[in-house]
C-alpha positions as CSV (number, residue, x, y, z in Angstrom):
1,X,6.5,20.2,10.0
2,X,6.2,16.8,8.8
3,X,5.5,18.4,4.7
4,X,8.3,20.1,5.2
5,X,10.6,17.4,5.8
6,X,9.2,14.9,3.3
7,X,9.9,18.2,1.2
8,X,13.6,17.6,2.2
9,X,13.1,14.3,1.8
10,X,12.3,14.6,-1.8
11,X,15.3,17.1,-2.7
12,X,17.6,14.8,-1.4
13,X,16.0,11.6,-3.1
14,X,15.9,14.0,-6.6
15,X,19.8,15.0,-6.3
16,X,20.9,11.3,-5.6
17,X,18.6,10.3,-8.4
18,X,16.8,7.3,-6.1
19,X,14.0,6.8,-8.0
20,X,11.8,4.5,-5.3
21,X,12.8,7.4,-2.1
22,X,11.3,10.3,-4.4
23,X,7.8,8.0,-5.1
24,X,8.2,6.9,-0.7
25,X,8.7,10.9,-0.5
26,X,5.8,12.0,-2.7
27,X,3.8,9.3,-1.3
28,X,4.1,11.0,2.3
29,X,3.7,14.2,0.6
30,X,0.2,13.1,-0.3
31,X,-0.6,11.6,3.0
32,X,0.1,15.1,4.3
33,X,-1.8,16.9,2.3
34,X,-4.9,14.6,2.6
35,X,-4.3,15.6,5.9
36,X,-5.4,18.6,5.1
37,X,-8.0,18.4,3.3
38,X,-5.6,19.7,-0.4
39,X,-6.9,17.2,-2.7
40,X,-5.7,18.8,-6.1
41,X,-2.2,18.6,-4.2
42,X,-2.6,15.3,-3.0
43,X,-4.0,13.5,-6.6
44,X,-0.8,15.4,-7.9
45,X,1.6,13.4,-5.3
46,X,0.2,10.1,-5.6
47,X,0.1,10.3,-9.9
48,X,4.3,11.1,-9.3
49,X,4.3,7.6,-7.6
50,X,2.6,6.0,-10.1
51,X,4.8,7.8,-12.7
52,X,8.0,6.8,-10.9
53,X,7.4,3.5,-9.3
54,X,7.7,0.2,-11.0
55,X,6.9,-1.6,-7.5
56,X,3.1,-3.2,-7.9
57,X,2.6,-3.0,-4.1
58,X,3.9,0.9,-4.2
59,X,1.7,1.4,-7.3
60,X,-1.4,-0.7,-5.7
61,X,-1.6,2.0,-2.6
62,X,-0.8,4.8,-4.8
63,X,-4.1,3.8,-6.4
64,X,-5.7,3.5,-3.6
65,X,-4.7,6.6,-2.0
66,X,-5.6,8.3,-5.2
67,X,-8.9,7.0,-5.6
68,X,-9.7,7.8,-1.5
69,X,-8.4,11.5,-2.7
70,X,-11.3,11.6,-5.7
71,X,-13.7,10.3,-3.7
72,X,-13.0,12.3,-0.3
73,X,-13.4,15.5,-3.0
74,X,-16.0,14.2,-4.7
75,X,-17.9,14.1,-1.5
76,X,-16.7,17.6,0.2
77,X,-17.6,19.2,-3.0
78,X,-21.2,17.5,-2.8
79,X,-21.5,18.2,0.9
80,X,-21.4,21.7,-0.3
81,X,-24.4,21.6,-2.7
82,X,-27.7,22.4,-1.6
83,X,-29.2,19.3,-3.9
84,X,-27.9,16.4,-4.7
85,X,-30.2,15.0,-7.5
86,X,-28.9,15.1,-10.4
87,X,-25.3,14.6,-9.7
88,X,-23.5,17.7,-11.3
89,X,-21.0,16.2,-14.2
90,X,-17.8,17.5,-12.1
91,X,-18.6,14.9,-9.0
92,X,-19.6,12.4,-11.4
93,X,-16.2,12.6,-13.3
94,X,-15.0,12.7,-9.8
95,X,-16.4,9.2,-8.6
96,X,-15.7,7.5,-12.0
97,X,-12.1,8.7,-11.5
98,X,-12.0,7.2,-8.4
99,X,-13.6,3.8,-8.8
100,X,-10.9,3.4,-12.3
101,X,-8.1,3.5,-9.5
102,X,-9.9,1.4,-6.9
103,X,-10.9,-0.8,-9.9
104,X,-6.6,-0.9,-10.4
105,X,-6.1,-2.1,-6.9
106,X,-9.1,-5.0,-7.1
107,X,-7.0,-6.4,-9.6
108,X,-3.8,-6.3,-8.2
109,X,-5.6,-8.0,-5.0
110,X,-6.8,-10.9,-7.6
111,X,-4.0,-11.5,-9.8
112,X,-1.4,-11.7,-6.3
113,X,-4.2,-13.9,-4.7
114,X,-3.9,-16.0,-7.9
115,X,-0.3,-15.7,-7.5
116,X,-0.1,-16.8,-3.7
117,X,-2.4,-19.6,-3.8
118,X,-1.6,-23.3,-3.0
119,X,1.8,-21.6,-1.4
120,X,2.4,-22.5,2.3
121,X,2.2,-19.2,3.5
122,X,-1.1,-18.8,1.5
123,X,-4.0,-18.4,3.7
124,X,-2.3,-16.0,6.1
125,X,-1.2,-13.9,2.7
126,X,-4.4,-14.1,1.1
127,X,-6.3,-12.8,4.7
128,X,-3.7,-10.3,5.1
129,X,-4.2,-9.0,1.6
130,X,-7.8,-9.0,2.2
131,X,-7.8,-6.7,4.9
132,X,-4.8,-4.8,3.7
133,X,-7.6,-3.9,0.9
134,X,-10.9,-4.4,2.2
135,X,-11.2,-0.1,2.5
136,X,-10.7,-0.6,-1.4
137,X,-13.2,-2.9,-1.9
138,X,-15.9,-0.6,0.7
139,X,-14.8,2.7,-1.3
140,X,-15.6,1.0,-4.8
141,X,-18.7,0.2,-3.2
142,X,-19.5,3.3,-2.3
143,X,-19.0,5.2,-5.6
144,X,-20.5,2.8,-7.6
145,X,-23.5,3.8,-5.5
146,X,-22.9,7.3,-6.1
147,X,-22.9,7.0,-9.6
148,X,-26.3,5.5,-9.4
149,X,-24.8,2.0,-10.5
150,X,-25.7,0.2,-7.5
151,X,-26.1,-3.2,-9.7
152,X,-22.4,-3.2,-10.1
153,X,-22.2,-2.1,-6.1
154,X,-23.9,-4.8,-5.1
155,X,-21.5,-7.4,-7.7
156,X,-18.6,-6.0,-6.0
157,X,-20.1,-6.3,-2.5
158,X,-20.5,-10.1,-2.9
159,X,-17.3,-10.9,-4.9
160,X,-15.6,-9.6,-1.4
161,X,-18.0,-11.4,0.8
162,X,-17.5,-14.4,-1.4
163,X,-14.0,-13.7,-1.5
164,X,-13.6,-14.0,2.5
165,X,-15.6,-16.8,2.5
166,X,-13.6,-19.0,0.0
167,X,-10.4,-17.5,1.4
């Protein structure tokens, strides 16, 4: 039910030609179809936001989403292998993929921490950010590790711990 009105949703965003309600609309389109476990249909949604949205924040969870999309497949499709030594080149594609658009939103989270610091609002912003994104930082994480680069894991593990801890 809810697909079918964020279907609606997106027809009447597309005939009144408002840009930012067709990416909201695809957006929850994706959502949806994460949902249920349609990950070709939900990588399409979230690229549309990223094609139509100019908005960082929009375009930062559109990234996210779309990486969490690669990765969720990139682990169904491996939980379906009867060995998973040596990683077949279509999960691997997979997990790079993903880590490029969780890469995206790592530095979105720097250059707006650089952006909010020494502001009065800043610590609550920059802890808020942090958790907003700390699923992000785990899911990088996790397909570096997958991709056998767990040297690189590891560097992104501690910039977020160090991150935390500075913050």
């Amino acid at each position: 039910k809810a697909q079918e009105h964020y279907r609606l949703a997106l027809d009447q965003a597309t005939f009144g030609q408002d840009v930012p309600g067709q990416a909201r609309a695809h957006g929850n389109l994706g959502n949806v179809s994460m949902l249920k476990k349609e990950y070709d249909r939900a990588h399409q949604s979230y690229t549309e936001v990223l094609e139509l949205s100019g908005d960082r924040s929009l375009r930062s969870v559109a990234h996210h989403n779309r990486g969490c999309c690669l990765y969720e497949k990139a682990e169904d499709v491996r939980s379906k292998l009867s060995s998973s030594l040596p990683l077949p080149v279509q999960i691997q594609k997979l997990y790079e993929d993903a880590s490029k658009d969780f890469e995206e939103v790592v530095q979105y989270h720097e250059e707006s921490l650089h952006t909010i610091r020494g502001s009065p609002q800043g610590l609550s912003l920059s802890v808020g950010l942090f958790e907003a994104n700390s699923s992000t930082f785990q899911r990088l994480v996790d397909c570096l590790f997958s991709l056998g680069r767990s040297e690189d894991a590891l560097v992104v593990a501690e910039q977020c711990r160090s991150r935390t801890l500075g913050e």
